[in-house]
N, C-alpha and C positions, 0 to 999 in steps of 0.2 A: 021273450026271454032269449037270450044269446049263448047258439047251440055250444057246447062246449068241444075242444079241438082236445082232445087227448093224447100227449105224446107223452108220456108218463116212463111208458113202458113198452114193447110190442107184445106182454104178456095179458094187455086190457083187451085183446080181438076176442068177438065172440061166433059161434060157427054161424055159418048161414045153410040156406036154405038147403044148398048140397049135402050137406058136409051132415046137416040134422037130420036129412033123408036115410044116408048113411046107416048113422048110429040107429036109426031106429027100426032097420030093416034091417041089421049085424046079423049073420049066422054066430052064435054063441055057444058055450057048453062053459063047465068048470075049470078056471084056468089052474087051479090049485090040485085038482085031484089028475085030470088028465088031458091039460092043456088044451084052452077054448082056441076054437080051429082059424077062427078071425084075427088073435092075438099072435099065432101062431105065422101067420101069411104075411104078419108086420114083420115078426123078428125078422124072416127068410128073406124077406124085401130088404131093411133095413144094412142086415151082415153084407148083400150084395153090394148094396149103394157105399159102404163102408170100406168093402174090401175084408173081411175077418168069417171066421168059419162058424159063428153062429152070433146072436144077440137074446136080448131078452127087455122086454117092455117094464116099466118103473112108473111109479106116480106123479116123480117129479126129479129134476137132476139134480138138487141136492141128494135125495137119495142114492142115486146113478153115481156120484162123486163116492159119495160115504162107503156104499155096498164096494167099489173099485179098492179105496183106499183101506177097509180092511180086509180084504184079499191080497191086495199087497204089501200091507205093513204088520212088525210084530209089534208088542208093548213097547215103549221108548226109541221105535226105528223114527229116524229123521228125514222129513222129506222137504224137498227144493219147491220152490213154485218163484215164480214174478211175484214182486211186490202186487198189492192189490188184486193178485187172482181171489175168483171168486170162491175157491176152497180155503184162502185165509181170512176174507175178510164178509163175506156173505154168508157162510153157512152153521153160523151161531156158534163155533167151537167145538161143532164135531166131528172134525176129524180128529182132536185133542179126545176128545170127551170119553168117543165110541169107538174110534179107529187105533187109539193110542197113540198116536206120531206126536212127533215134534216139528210143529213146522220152524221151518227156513226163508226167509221170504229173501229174494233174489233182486240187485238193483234189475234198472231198465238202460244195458248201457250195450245192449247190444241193437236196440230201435223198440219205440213205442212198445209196452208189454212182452218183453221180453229181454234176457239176460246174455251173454256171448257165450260161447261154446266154452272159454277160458273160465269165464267165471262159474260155469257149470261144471269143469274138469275142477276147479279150487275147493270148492266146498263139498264135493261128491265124495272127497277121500275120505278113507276111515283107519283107524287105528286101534291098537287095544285099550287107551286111554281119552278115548272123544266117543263121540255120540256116536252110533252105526247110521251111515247113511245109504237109505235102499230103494226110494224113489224120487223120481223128479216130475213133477205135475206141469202140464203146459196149458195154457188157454188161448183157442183160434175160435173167434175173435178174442179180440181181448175186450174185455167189457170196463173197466177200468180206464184203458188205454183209450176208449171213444172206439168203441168196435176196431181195433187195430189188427189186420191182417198179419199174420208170420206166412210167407212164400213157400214152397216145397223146397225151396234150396237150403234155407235158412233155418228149416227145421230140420233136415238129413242131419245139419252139422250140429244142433243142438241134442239128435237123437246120438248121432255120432258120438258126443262128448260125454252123454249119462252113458255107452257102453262100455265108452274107454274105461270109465269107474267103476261098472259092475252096476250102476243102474237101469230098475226097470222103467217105465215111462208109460204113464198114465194123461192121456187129451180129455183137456175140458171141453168137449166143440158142442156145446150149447147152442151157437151162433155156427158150427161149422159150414151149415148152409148157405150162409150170408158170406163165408170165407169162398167157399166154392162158388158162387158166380160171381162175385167182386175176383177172382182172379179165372175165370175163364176153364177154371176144371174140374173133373169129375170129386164127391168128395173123400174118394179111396186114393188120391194123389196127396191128402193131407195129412193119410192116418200112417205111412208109409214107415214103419218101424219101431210103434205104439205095442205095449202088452194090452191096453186096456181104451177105451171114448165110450165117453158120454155124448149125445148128442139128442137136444132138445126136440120136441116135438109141437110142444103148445110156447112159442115165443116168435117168431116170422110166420112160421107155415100154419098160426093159429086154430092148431087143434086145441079146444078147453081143458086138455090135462094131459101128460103122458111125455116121458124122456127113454131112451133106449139106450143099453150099453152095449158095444159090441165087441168081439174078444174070442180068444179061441175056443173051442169044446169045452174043454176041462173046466177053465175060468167060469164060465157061464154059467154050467152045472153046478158048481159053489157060489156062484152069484145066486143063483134059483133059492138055495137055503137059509142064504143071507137075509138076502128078501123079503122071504115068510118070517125069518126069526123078527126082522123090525116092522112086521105088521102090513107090508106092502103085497101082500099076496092079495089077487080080487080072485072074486068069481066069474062073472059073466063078464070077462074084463073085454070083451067083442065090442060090446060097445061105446067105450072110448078107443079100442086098437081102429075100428072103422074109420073113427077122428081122423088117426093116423096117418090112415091109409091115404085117402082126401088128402092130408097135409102135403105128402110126399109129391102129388099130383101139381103141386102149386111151388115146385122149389125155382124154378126159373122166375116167377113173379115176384120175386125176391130184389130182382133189377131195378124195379118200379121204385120200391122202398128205398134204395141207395139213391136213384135220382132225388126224389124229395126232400131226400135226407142237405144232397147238394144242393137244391132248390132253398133250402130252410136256410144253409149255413151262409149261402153267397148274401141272402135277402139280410139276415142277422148283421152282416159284414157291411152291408150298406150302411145300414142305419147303427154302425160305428162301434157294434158288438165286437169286444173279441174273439173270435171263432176259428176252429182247428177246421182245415177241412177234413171232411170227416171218407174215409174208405168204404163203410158199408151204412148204415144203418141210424148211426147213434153219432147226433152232433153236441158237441162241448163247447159252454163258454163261457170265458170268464168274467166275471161282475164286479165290482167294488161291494156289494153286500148281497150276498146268495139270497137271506132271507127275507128280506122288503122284495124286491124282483122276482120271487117265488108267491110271496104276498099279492104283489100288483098283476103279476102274471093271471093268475087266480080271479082277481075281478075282472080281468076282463078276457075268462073265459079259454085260456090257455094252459093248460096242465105240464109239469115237468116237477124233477124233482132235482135233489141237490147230491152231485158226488165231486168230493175228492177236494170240494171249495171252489168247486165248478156249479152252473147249472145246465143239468141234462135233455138232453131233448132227443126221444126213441121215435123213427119213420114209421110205420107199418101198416098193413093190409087193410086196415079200418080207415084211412086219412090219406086221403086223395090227392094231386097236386093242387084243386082247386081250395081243400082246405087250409092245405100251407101257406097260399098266397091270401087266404082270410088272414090268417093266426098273425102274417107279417102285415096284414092291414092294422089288425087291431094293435099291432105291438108302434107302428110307425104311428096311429093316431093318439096312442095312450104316451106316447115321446118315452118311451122304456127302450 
């Protein structure tokens, strides 16, 4: 039977043998009553690597988005994002639902997933007779965009421009690890003027569950009650924070997976795919019919999914370079 190559996602990794030693050895206590000591050693890790004066562990980053976004919006406030960020179009309507906002979705004309500073000064104003508009959401990577990089530069001047307006400034960096060695820096040079990050735990660095928000004192301390109100409070939460911990251990191996990723797109390019090349992780490309070539893909043992009228193909920790140059055997012998 013909093993199957999974690039679906980098959220299909499962822990190995470290990583399960870990968790199963976690020093633990109640994270709800008086904070499990292992869960606790992520946050303090995490804030550092971040750059922010404390964080706190979540089940998953749509949570980590939601909990941010209603800490910083009130009933009917309006907030900005990139077209296709993953808080307007991934996380089922609620930030509408449960945050109250009104999203904004922003072109992409300042480069791949993201808006210019101008068009972030245009919509940021408010008046007595328009929407109040009081956040701008940003996604590094862009997951939309084929994992698309925004530079330290390039984000000063977008943070720049939500202050000119009076906006706070909320980072999706899910992927911001994948952002951090695709450009060569630490990942506290990306959050550089942020109120608020997300930043994933089980999606590169293949921990099985767990996202962090990092943000200052106060923030966090209202993120903590947030939290519990929507049910995300654990208890012995040590041993998935252990995950964590292991994950963090592995963020340089993040380089491996952008190679592949370039391994995949150049190979697809050959055999006369259109394909973006791709910055970190996540290769895109375009098809005349997503869903037959999603189909065919499939029989023969190649996994990906369909965004944007693209189809997707995610690098990661599970898939080797020897599997990629399978996956482009079978794609060259199956003439797809």
């Amino acid at each position: 039977m013909t093993k199957p190559i999974d690039l679906r996602s980098d959220t299909v990794t499962r822990p190995d043998e470290q990583m399960s030693a870990a968790m199963a050895t976690a020093e633990v206590g109640d994270d709800v009553l008086d904070h499990d000591p292992t869960t606790r050693a992520l946050e303090e890790r995490v804030a550092t690597l971040l750059g922010t004066a404390a964080a706190l562990w979540v089940p998953s980053g749509s949570m980590g988005n939601l909990i941010s976004l209603m800490l910083h919006l009130q009933r009917g406030d309006r907030f900005l994002a990139p077209h296709g960020s993953h808080v307007l179009a991934y996380e089922f309507g609620s930030a509408a639902w449960l945050a109250g906002g009104m999203p904004q979705p922003l072109e992409w004309n300042g480069g791949p997933g993201r808006p210019t500073p101008e068009t972030v000064r245009g919509h940021g104003e408010s008046s007595y007779d328009t929407l109040r508009t009081t956040l701008l959401c940003l996604e590094n990577t862009h997951n939309s965009a084929g994992g698309a990089v925004t530079p330290p530069h390039e984000h000063a001047q977008l943070a720049a421009a939500a202050r000119d307006t009076g906006l706070r400034i909320h980072l999706d960096g899910a992927r911001i690890w994948n952002a951090s060695v695709a450009l060569g820096l630490p990942p506290a040079a990306l959050t550089v003027g942020v109120d608020s990050v997300q930043a994933c735990l089980s999606k590169g660095l293949g921990a099985p569950v767990g996202s962090v928000i990092a943000a200052g004192e106060d923030f966090i301390g209202e993120a903590r009650r947030v939290r519990r109100m929507l049910g995300g409070g654990v208890r012995q939460g040590g041993v998935l924070a252990a995950a964590g911990l292991v994950a963090l251990d592995r963020i340089d191996a993040l380089a491996a997976d952008h190679d592949n990723a370039r391994l995949l797109a150049e190979g697809l390019a050959e055999h006369g795919w259109s394909v973006s090349a791709p910055q970190t992780n996540i290769v895109l490309a375009a098809v005349p019919n997503v869903g037959l070539t999603l189909e065919r893909l499939a029989a023969i043992g190649v996994r990906a999914v369909s965004m944007n009228g693209q189809i997707r193909f995610v690098t990661h920790r599970d898939v080797s370079s020897a599997d990629v140059k399978e996956a482009l055997r079978r794609i060259s012998e199956a003439r797809l």
